[in-house]
MARMIGU-246135 format. One line per 10 residues: for each residue x, y, z of C-alpha. Coordinates in pm, 1 decimal. Each point is the difference from the previous one (the first is absolute). Layout:
REM MARMIGU-246135
X Y Z; ...
END
This chain:
REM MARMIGU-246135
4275.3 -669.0 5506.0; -72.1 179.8 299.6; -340.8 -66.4 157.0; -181.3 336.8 82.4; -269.9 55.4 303.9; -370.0 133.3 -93.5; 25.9 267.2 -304.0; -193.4 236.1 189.2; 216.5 279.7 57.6; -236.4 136.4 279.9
-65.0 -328.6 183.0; 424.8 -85.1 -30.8; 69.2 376.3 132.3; -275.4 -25.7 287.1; 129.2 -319.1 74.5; 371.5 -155.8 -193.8; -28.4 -316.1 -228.7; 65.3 -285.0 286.3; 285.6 -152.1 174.7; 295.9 -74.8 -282.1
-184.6 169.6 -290.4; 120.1 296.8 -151.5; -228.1 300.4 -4.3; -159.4 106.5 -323.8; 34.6 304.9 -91.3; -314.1 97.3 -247.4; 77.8 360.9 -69.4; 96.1 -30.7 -395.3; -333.5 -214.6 -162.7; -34.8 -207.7 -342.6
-4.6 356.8 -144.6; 328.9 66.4 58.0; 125.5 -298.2 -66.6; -193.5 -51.7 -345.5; 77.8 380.0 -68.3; 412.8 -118.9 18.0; -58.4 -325.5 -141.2; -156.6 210.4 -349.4; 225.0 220.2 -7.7; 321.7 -274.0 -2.9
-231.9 -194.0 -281.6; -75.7 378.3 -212.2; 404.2 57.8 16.3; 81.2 -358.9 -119.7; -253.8 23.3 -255.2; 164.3 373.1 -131.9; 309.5 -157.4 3.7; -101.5 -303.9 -234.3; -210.4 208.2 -202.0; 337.8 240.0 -82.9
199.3 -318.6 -50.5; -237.2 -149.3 -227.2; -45.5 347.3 -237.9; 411.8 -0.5 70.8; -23.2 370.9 -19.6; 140.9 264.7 280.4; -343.7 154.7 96.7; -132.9 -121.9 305.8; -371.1 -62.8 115.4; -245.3 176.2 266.2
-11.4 -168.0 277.0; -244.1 61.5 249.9; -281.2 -123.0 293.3; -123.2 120.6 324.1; -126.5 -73.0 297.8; -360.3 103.8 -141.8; 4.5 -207.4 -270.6; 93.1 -315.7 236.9; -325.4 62.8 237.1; -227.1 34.4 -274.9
162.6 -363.2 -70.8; -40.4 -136.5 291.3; -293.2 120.5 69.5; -191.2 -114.2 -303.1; 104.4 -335.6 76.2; -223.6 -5.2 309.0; -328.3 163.8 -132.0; -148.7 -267.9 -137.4; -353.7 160.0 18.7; -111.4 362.3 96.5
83.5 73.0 384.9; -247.2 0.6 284.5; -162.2 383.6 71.2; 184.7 19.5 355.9; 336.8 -91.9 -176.2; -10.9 304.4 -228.7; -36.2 430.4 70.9; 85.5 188.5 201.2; -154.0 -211.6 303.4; 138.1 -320.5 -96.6
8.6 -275.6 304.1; 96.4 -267.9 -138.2; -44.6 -335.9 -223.9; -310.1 -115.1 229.1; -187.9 118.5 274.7; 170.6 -243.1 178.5; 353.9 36.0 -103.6; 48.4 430.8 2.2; 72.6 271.7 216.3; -225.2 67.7 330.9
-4.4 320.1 227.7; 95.1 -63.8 361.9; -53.0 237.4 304.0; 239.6 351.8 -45.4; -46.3 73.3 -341.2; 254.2 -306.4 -72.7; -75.2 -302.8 -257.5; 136.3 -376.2 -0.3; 9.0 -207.7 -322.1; -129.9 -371.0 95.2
-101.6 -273.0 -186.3; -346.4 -197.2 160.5; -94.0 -343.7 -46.1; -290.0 18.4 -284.0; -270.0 -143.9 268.3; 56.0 309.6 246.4; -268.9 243.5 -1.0; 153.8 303.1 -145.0; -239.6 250.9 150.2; 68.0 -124.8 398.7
346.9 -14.6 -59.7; 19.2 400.1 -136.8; -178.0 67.3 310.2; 171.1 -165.1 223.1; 357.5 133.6 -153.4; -147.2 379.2 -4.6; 14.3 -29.0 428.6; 379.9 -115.5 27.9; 350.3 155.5 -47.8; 229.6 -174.2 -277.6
162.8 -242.9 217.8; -333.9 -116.6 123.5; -142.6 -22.5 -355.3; 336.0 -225.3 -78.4; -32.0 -192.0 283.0; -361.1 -61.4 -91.8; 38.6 -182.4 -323.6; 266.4 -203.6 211.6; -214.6 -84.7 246.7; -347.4 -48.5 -117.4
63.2 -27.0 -360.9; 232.0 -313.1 39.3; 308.0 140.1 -41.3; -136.0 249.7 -347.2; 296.6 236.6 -139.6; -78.8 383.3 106.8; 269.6 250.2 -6.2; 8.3 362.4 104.5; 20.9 284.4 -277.7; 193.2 217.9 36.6
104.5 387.6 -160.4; 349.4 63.9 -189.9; 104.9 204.6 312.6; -95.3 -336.2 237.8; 211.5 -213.7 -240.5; 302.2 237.6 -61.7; -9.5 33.1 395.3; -32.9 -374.2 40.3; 357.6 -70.3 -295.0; 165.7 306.2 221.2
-29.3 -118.3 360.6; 112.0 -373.2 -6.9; -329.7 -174.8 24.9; -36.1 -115.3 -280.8; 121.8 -363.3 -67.4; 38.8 15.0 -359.9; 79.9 388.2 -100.4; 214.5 210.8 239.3; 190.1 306.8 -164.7; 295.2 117.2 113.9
170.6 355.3 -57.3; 357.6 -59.0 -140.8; 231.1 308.8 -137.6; 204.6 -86.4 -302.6; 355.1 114.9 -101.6; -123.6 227.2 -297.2; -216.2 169.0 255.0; -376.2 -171.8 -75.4; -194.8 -83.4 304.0; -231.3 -324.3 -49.0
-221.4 -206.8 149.7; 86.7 -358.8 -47.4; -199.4 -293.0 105.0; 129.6 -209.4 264.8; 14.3 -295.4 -58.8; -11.6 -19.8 -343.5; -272.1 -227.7 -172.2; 289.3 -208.7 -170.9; 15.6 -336.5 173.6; 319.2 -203.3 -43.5
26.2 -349.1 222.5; -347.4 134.5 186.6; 154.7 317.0 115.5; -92.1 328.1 -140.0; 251.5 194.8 -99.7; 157.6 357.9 144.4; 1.6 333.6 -252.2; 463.4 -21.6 -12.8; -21.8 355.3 -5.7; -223.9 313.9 -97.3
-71.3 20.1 -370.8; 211.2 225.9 -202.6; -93.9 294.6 -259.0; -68.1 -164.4 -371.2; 340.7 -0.7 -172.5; 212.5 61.9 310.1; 181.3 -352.2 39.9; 84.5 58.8 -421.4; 380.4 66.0 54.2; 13.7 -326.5 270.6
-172.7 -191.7 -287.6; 207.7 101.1 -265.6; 343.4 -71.5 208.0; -124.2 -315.0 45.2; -87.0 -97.9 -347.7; 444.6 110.7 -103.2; -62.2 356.0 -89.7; 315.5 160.3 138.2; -32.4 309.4 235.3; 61.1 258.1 -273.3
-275.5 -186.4 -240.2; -270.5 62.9 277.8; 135.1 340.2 30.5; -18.5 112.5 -377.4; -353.2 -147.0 25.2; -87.4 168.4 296.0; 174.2 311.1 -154.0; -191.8 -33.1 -342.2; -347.3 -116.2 137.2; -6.1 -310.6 -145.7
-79.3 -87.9 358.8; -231.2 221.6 167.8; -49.8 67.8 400.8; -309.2 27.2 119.9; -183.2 344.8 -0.7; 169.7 38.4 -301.9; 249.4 265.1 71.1; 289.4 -121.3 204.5; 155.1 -318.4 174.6; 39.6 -20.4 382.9
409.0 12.4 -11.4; 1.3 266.8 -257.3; 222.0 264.1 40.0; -110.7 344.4 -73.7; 92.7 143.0 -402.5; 380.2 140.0 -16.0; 106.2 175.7 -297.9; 246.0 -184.4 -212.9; 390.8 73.1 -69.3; 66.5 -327.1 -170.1
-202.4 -105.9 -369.7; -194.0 -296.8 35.9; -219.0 -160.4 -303.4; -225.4 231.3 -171.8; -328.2 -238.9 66.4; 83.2 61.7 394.7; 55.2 392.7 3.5; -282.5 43.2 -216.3; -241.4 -5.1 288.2; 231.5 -35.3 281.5
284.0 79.8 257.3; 154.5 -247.1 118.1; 223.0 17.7 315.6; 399.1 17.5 -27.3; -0.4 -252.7 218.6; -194.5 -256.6 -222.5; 176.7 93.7 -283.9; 270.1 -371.7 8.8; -294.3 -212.4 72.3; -230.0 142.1 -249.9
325.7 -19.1 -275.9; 34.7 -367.2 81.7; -404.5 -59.0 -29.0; 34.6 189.5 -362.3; 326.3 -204.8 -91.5
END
């Protein structure tokens, strides 16, 4: 199994993981994970539950991210939270362990030894700029975590530029037309290396005829589903490589003309999808 660096995502981005160790990239938390993991479990347990009735009707089944957090979460209160950890206000767990105000309107979390005197140390952060603050729990706090906090515009500016060490996006233009933002690298680790995004992500559905080619259906099969919206293109209304609606000199199938025109020049392949 790989071996990861600290799981801080702001001390690995201020500062990487170490020589040989793969950055860790903390963007998606237990949350997520647990939220996926429940969902999996809720379809598995659907799917019993039908085979065990051995009827056709399926079951509801559902979660959220929501639901997950309110999980999680009660698993940690084990007692009613601290005043400052609470409101509107809220600093943190202790007064030692929470959020302090340094000079320029700006704020550090840190986390002080228990003995420090709480009071001297607020002053003495109030006079100094962020990196000075930092630098003070490194220096006279023996070595005491303190990080800088920072606004969504700070941290989408920090993933844009390239300084970050664990979460850099990149602009990429895919072939249907979508313009993303991919992270580079990835946070999959294979061998210690994190991983590059192949290529930009594609519209939901649009990679359905590639799929189905690949699984035997012949090229007239994908076309009659294409053509009857078995298979749907994203947006709903029409695939990428579709041509525009031609009137029709030749019969094809009732269940096709119904609700559509299909081109002349489809007409053999969607014959040998129906035959």
């Amino acid at each position: 199994m790989t071996r990861f660096g600290p799981h801080d995502p702001a001390a690995v981005a201020r500062e990487g993981a170490g020589a040989g160790v793969p950055n860790f990239h903390g963007v998606a938390s237990c949350v997520d994970y647990l939220t996926g993991y429940l969902a999996a479990w809720a379809g598995l347990a659907a799917l019993y539950s039908r085979e065990v009735r051995g009827g056709e009707q399926g079951d509801w089944a559902v979660t959220s991210l929501a639901v997950c957090a309110s999980l999680t979460q009660l698993t940690l209160q084990r007692g009613e939270p601290p005043p400052s950890a609470v409101g509107h206000d809220a600093t943190g767990m202790t007064p030692h362990k929470r959020v302090f105000p340094v000079a320029g309107g700006r704020f550090i979390y840190g986390q002080a030894p228990e003995a420090c005197d709480v009071r001297e140390l607020a002053a003495t952060l109030s006079s100094l700029e962020s990196d000075a603050a930092i630098a003070h729990f490194e220096n006279a706090l023996g070595g005491a975590l303190a990080v800088p906090v920072l606004t969504v515009q700070e941290i989408a500016a920090l993933c844009s530029d390239g300084g970050s060490k664990t979460a850099n996006f990149t602009r990429k233009r895919g072939e249907s037309g979508w313009e993303v933002e991919t992270w580079e690298p990835t946070w999959f680790c294979f061998d210690g290396a994190p991983l590059s995004c192949a290529r930009p992500p594609a519209f939901a559905g649009a990679d359905a005829p590639q799929v189905l080619a690949a699984l035997g259906y012949s090229p007239g099969e994908v076309l009659g589903l294409k053509q009857s919206r078995a298979v749907v293109p994203t947006l709903w209304y029409a695939w990428a490589d579709e041509p525009p609606r031609e009137p029709l000199s030749s019969p094809v199938p009732p269940s096709v003309t119904a609700a559509h025109n299909v081109p002349a020049r489809d007409l053999e392949l969607l014959k040998e999808g129906l035959e």
